[in-house]
N, C-alpha and C positions, 0 to 999 in steps of 0.2 A: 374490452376496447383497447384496442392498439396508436400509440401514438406517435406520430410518422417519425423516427429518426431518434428513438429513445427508445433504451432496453426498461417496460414497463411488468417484465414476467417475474420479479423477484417477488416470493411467498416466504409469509413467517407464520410461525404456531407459535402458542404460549402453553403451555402444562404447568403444573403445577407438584412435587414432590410430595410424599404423604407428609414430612416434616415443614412443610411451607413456602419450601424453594421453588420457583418462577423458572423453568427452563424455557428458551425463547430460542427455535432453531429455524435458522432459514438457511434451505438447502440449496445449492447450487451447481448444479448438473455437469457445467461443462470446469469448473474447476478442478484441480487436481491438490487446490492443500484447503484448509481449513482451521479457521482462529475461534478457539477457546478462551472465553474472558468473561471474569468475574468481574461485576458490580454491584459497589456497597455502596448504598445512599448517604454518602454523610461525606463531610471536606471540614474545611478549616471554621466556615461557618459555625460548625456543634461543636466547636473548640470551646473549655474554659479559657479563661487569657490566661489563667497560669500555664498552660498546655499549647498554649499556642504553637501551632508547628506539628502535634503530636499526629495527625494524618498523614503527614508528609513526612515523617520521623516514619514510621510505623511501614511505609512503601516499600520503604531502605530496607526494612529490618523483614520480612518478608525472603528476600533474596537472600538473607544469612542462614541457612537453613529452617530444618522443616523434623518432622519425626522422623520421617524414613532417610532424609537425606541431610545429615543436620550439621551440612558446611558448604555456603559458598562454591567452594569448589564442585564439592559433588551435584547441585542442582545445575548448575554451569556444564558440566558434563554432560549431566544426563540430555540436555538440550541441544547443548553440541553434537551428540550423540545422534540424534536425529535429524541432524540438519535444522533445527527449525530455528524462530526468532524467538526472543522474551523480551517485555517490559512492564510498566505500571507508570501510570500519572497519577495526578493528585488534583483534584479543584476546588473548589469553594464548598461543592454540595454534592460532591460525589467522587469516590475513588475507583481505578481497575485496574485490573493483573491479566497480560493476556500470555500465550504462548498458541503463536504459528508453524504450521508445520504440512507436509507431507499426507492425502491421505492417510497411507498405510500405518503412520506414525503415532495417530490423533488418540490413541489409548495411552498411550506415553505422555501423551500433550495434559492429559486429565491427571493421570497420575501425578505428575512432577506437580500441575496446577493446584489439585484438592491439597495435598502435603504442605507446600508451601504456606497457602493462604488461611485454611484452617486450623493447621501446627504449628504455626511458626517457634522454633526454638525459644525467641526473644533472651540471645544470652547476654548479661549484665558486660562480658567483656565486651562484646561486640556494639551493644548500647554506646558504650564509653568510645571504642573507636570510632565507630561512625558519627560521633557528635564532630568531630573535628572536618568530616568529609562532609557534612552539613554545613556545616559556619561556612566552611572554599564555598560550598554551591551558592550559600548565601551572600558573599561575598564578590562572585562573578556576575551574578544579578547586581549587585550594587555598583559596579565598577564596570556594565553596560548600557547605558541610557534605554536604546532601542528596549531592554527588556525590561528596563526595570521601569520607565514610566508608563506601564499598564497599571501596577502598585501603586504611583501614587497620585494617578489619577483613579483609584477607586479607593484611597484614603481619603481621598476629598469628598465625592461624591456621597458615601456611603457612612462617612462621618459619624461616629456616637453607638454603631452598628456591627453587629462580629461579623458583616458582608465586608466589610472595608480590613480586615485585618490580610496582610500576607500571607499565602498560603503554607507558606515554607518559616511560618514565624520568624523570631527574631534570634541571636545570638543567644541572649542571656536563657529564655525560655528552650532553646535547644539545650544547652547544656546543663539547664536544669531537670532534665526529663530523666524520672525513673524508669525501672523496671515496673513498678506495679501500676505507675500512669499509663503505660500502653495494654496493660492486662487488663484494666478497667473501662479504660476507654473502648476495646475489645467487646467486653462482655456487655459495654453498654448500644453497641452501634453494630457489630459484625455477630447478624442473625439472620437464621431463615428469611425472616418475612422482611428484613431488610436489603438485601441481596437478588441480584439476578445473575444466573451462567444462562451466558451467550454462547451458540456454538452455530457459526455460518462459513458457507464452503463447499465439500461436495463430499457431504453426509446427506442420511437419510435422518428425517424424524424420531424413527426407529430404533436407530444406532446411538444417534445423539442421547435419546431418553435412557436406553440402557445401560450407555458409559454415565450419564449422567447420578442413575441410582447408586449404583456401583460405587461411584467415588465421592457423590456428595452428600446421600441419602441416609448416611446415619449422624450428619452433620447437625446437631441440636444446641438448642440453648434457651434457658429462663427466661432471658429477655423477651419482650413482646411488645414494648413502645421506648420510642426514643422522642428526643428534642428534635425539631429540625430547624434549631436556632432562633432566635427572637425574630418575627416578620417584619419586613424594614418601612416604615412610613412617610412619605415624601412629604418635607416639611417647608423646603425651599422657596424665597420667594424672590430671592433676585440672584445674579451671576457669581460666580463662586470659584475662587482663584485660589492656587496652591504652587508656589515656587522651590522649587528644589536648588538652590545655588549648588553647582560644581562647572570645573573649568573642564571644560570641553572643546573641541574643535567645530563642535556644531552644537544647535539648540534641539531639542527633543521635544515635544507637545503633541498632546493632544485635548484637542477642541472637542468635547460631547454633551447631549443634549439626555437626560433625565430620560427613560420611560417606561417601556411595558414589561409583564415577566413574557416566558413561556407558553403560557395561555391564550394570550391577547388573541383576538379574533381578527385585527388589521396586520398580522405580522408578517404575511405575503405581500402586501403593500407596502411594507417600511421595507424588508429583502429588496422590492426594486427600486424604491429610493437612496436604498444604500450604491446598490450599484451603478445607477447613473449618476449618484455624485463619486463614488470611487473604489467602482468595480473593474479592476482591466484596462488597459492603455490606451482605450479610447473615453473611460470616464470623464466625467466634466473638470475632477481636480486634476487627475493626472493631465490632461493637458492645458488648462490655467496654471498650475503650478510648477510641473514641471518641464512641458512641452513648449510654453508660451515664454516663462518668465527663467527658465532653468533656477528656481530656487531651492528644490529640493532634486533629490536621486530616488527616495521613498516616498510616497503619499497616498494614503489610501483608507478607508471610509470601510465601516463594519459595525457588525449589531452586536453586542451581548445580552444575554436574555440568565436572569436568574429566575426561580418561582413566583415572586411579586411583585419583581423590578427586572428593567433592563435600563440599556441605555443605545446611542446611536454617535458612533465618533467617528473620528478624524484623526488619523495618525502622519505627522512629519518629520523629520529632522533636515534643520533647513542651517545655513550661516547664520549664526547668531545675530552679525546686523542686520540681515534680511528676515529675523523671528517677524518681523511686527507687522509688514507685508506679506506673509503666508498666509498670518492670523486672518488679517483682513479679507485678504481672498476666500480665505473657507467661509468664514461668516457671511461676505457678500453672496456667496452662491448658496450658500443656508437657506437663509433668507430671500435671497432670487427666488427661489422655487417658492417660497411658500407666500409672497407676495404680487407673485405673476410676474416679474419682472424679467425674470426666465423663465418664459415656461418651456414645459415638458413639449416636444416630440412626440406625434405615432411611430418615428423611426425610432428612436430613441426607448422610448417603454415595449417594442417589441425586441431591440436590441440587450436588454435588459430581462427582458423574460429567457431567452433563448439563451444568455450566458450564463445564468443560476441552473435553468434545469440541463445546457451542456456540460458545466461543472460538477452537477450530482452524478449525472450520468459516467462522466468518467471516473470518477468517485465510486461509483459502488462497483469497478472492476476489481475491486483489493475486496478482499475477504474480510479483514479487521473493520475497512469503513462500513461496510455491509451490517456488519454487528455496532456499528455504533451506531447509522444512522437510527435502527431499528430498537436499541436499548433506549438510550437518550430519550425518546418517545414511551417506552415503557414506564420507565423510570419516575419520567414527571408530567407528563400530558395526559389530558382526560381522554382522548383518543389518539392512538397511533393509527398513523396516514402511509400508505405503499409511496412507493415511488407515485404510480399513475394518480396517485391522488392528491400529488404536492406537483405535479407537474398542472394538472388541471385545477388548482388552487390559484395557480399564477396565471392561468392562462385568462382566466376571468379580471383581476383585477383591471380596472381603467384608471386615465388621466385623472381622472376627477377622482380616483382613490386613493393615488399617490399625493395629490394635491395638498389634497384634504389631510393626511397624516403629516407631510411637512409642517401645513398649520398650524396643526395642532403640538407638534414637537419642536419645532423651531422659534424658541419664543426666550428672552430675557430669563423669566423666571424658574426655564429647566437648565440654564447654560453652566457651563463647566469647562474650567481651564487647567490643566498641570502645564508646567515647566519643568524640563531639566534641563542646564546651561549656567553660563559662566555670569550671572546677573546677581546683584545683590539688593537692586531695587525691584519692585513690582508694581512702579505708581501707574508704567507708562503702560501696562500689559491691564491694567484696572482700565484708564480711559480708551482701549480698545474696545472692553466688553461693553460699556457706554454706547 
């Protein structure tokens, strides 16, 4: 089935390596490069606290050399070399390493990749340098609002829990990081059957599997189960505030509401909830908040989804005397929705369907998003969905479905406040959430 106005023809295979590795290729005809990228199931979550950090410690150290190329420079080259790109991120509950590149290059792209991530030198000088290049990054987060209140707004949330801990730990735990805590941490989390290589672009199945053998096929290890950190239990039962006093020129918050992981069977409905409260410059916040009232320049409304929790927020940074009047606003329309007091639009929830699935679709013209949207889903969902099958997911949901999850999410006893701004009281930010 073809669906009018959306590229529905993207195909993925999954194989499997005799050693246990999951190659996941989706080939794509009319492209001319192709990204290469490993995924390890584990983030800051399977952290001890003494280690805290050690995922995102360990990203760094990756790029420092490898067996065959074991300097910085040289893996730097070898990439330059072919024109292509390289990175790696780090999250809660999963890490990846990609390298893009050129057709003709994509043997190269494997090589530099397996070396890297499987070898890594891990040299004890380089540990001790790069702890100080950690602290600045830790440091630039701190000395950001916009980025650092996503942190502590899930210190609060997630409270008691290694979901709430930073990804990029903290100071003291960075520069306490040995050599043999990321050897261990290593052998306990970066294994076959832990791991996925994504390879999407304009490879064949074929190719993909054979470069695949080739470079990651004699790639073994002891290990055979990991932690995937303590499951977190919603124990909440009323409004829940966290203030970060610093002096700023604006107030930073976000307002979020407690809920599902990854799984959730409603999460195409809370996707268009999200977006008619604050998806795009025609959403309900962006123009109450900053269209109506010019109280903020940023406002916008998004889902995070971990394995047994997510949540549903509200991101601003508004004038600090105008904090207490944004808040309101968001809450008002929260709750509008799930009171009837606003209701929803047929223009409106089809307005909403058609901006998620014109989003994916421009989305999966990059080669890297291609392999994530389709990783991401291998990785932790009980089934992966095509494109055609996440566009005809939305296309069913109704009024009465989005309704219905507002209700159920917008309520006192999942609500959740961070502040960061120049306040050193919280009494008056308490009788908001009242």
């Amino acid at each position: 089935m073809q669906i009018a106005g959306y590229n529905t023809l993207v195909k993925y295979t999954v194989k499997k390596l005799a050693n246990g590795l999951r190659v996941l290729t989706v080939p794509m005809a009319s492209s001319e490069s192709a990204t290469v990228t490993v995924w390890v199931k584990t983030g800051s979550r399977n952290e001890e606290s003494r280690i805290n950090g050690i995922s995102h410690f360990l990203e760094h150290m990756v790029f420092k050399g490898g067996a065959k190329r074991p300097t910085a420079k040289e893996i730097s080259e070898a990439v330059d070399g072919i024109g292509g790109e390289f990175n790696a991120a780090t999250n809660k509950d999963w890490t990846n390493f990609y390298i893009k590149s050129a057709i003709g290059n994509i043997e190269t792209a494997f090589d530099v990749l397996s070396d890297m991530v499987l070898s890594p030198v891990l040299s004890k000088e380089e540990i001790e340098r790069e702890k100080g290049t950690i602290v600045q990054e830790l440091n630039m987060y701190e000395d950001t609002p916009m980025m650092k209140i996503g942190d502590v707004f899930e210190n609060l949330m997630f409270d008691g829990n290694s979901l709430a801990r930073d990804v990029g730990g903290v100071a003291k735990t960075v520069r306490n990081a040995l050599r043999n805590d990321f050897v261990r941490y290593r052998e306990t989390y970066y294994y076959p059957e832990n791991m996925l290589l994504v390879v999407s672009g304009g490879v064949t199945e074929k190719n993909a599997l054979k470069l695949a053998k080739k470079y990651f096929g004699n790639f073994k290890s002891k290990q055979k189960t990991s932690s995937g950190g303590k499951a977190f239990k919603v124990t909440q039962k009323g409004p829940q505030l966290k203030l970060k006093s610093k002096k700023n020129e604006q107030a930073h918050f976000i307002l979020g509401f407690i809920g599902d992981g990854r799984n959730y069977e409603g999460k195409f409905a809370q996707a268009i909830l999200s977006s008619i409260l604050g998806g795009g410059m025609s959403s309900r916040l962006f123009i109450e908040v900053r269209e109506r009232r010019g109280l903020a320049y940023s406002v916008k409304n998004f889902l995070e989804r971990y394995q047994e929790v997510g949540y549903i927020g509200t991101y601003a940074g508004v004038d600090p005397k105008k904090v207490e009047e944004a808040i309101s606003i968001v809450l008002d329309q929260c709750y509008g929705i799930a009171s009837g007091k606003y209701p929803i639009l047929e223009k409106e929830l089809t307005k909403a369907k058609e901006y998620l699935k014109g989003h994916l679709a421009l989305g999966l013209e990059d080669t890297s998003v291609v392999g994530e949207f389709f990783a991401s889903q291998e990785l932790f969902l009980k089934k992966v969905l095509t494109p055609e099958e996440v566009y005809k997911k939305l296309d069913i949901v109704t009024i009465k479905d989005v309704v219905a999850e507002a209700k159920r999410l917008f309520t006192p006893s999942r609500l959740n406040l961070a502040i960061i701004g120049p306040f050193t009281n919280d009494s008056k930010f308490k009788k908001l959430l009242k």
